[in-house]
C-alpha positions as CSV (number, residue, x, y, z in Angstrom):
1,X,24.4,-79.5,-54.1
2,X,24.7,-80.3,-58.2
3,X,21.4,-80.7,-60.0
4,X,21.0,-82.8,-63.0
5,X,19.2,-81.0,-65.8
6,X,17.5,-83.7,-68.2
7,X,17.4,-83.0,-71.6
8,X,14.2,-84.4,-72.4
9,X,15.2,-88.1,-74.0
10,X,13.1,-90.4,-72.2
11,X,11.8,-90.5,-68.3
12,X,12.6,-87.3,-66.8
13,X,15.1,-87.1,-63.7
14,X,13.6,-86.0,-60.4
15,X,15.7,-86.1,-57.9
16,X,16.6,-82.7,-58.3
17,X,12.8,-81.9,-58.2
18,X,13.3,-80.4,-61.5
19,X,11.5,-82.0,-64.2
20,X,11.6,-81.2,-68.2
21,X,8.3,-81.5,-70.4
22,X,9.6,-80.5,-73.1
23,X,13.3,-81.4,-74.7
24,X,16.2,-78.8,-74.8
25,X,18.9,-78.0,-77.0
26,X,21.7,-80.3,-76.7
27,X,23.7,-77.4,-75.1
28,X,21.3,-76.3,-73.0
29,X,21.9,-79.1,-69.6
30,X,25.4,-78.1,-70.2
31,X,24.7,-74.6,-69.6
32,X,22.5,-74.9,-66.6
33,X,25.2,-77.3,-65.5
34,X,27.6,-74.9,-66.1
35,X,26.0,-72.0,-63.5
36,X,25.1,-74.7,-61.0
37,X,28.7,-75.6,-60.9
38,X,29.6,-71.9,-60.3
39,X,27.8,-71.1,-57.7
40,X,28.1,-75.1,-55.7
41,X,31.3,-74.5,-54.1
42,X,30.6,-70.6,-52.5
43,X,28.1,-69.4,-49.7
44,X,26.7,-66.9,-51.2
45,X,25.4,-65.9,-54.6
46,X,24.7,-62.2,-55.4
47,X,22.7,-61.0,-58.6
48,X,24.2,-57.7,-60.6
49,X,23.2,-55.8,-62.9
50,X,26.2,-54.5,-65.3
51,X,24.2,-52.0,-67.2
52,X,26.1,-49.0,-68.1
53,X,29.2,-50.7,-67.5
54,X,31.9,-51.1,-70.5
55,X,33.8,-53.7,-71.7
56,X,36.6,-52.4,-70.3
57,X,34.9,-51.7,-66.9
58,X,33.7,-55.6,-67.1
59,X,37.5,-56.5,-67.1
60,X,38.4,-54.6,-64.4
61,X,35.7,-55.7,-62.3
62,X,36.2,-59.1,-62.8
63,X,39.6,-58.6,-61.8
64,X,38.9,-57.2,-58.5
65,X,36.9,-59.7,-57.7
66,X,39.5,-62.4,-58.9
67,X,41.9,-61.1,-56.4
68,X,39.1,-61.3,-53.5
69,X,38.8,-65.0,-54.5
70,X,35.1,-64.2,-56.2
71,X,34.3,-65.2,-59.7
72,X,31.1,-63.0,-62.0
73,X,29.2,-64.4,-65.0
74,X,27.0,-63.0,-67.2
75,X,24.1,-65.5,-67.5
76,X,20.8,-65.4,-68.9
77,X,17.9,-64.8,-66.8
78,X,15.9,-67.4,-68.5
79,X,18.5,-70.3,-67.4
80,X,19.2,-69.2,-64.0
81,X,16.0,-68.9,-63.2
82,X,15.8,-72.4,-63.7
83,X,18.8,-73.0,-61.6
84,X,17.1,-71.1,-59.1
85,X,14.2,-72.9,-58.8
86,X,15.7,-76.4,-58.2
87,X,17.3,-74.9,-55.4
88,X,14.7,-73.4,-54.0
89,X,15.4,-69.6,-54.5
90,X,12.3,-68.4,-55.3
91,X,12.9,-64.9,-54.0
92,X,15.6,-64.3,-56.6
93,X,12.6,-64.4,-59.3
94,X,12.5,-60.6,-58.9
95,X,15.8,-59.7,-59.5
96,X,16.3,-61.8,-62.8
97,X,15.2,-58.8,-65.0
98,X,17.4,-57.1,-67.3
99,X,21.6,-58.1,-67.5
100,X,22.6,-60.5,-64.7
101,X,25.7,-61.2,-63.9
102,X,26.4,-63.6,-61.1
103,X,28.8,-63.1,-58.6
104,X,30.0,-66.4,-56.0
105,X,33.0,-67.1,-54.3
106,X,35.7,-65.9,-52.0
107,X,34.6,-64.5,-48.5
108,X,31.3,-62.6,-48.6
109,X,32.5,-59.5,-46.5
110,X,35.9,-58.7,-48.9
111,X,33.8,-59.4,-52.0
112,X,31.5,-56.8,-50.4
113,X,34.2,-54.5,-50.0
114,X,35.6,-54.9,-53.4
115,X,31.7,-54.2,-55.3
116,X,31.4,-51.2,-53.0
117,X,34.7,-49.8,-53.8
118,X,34.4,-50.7,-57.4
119,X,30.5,-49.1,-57.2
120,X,31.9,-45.9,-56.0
121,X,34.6,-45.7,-58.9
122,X,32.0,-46.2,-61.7
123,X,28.8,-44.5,-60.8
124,X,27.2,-47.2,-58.4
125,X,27.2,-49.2,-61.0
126,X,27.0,-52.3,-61.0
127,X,23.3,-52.6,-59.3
128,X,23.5,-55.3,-56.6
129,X,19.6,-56.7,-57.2
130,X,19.9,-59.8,-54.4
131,X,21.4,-62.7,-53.2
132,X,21.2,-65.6,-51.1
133,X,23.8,-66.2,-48.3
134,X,23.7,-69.7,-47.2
135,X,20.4,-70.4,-48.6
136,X,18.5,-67.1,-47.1
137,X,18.0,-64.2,-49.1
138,X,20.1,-61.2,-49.0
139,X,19.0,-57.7,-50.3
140,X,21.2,-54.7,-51.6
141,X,20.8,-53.2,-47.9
142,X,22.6,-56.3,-46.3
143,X,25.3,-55.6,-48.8
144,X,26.2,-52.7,-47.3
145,X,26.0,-53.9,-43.8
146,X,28.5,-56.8,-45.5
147,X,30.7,-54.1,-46.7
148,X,31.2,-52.1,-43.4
149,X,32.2,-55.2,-41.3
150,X,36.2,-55.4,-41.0
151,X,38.2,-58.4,-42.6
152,X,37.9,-61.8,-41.5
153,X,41.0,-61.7,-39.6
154,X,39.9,-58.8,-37.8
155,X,36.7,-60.6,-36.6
156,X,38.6,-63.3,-35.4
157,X,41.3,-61.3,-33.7
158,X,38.4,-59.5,-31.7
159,X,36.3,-62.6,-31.3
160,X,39.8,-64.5,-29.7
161,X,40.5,-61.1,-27.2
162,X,36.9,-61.4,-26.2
163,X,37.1,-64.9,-25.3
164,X,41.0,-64.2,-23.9
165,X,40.2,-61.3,-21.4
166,X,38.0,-63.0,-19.3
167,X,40.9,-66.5,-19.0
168,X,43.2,-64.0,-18.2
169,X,42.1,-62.5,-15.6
170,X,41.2,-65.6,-14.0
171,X,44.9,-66.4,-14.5
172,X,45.6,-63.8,-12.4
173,X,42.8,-64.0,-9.6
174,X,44.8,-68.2,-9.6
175,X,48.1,-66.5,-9.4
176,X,46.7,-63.7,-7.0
177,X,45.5,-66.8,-4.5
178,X,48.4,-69.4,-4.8
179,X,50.9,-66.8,-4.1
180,X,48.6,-65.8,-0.8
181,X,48.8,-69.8,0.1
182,X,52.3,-70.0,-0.1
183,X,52.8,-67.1,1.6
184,X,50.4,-68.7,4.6
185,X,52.4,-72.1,4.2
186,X,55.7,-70.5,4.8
187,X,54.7,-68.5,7.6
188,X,53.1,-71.7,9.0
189,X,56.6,-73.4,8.4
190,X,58.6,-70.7,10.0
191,X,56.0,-71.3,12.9
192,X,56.6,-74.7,13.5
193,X,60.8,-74.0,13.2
194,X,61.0,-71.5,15.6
């Protein structure tokens, strides 16, 4: 879903059930573009807050989450918020105090994983505040949930066995009863031969 954000020359747009009184900056549609862009293409969205973390600390997290296929931004509350309400989000209002970073992208379970092992290196910081996964809100608690589940793979691997164990069987209850027919349609041909 992209949203157009009007800049305030003439009729307002609303189809995006946005709607500007007032104009904006110039750079301002571009922004809220921008962090609509981000977050369109990913699942979730969760809301940090990077207090207390350094530059360097910034870096590093932002790599982590690279390699989990996640991207962060630091945005400010004021324009998300505004994002947030043409989608719909309005349980994210809560969370937009203080420095947000936003953080979309990648699989939801490994980028999970990769805040909660980062957290745990650098003094639970940063401060998961919320989320939304596939348009329902998700809370720091469900984070953690998120975090303990294994890979993707794994889930799949045990979701194919489960579905597996019961076709095999029945494979064998088939092979079980065709090789007790052929042994009664042999005995029945020896019959008639003799």
């Amino acid at each position: 879903m992209h949203i157009k954000f009007h800049n305030g020359g003439g009729a307002p747009h609303r189809s995006s059930g946005l709607t500007e009184a007032g104009g904006m900056r110039p750079e301002k549609p571009a922004m809220l573009a921008a962090i609509d862009d981000w977050i369109s293409g990913s699942a979730f969205l969760l809301i940090a807050d990077y207090h207390g973390l350094s530059a360097e600390q910034m870096k590093d997290l932002r790599a982590q989450l690279r390699a989990v296929g996640a991207q962060m931004h630091v945005v400010k509350n004021r324009l998300f918020r505004r994002v947030a309400e043409a989608r719909r989000w309005s349980s994210l209002s809560a969370a937009l105090r203080g420095p947000t970073a936003l953080v979309s992208g990648g699989e939801i379970c490994a980028v999970a994983k990769a805040l909660k092992r980062f957290m745990a290196e650098n003094g639970d910081r940063p401060v998961i505040k919320g989320g939304v996964l596939n348009d329902a809100p998700v809370g720091p608690g469900e984070m953690e949930q998120l975090a303990a589940l294994p890979a993707r793979e794994v889930l799949l691997g045990m979701a194919v066995g489960t579905i597996a164990a019961p076709l095999s069987r029945l494979v064998g209850a088939l092979r079980q009863k065709l090789g007790a027919l052929l042994y009664v349609l042999r005995a029945m041909q020896q019959k008639k031969s003799a």
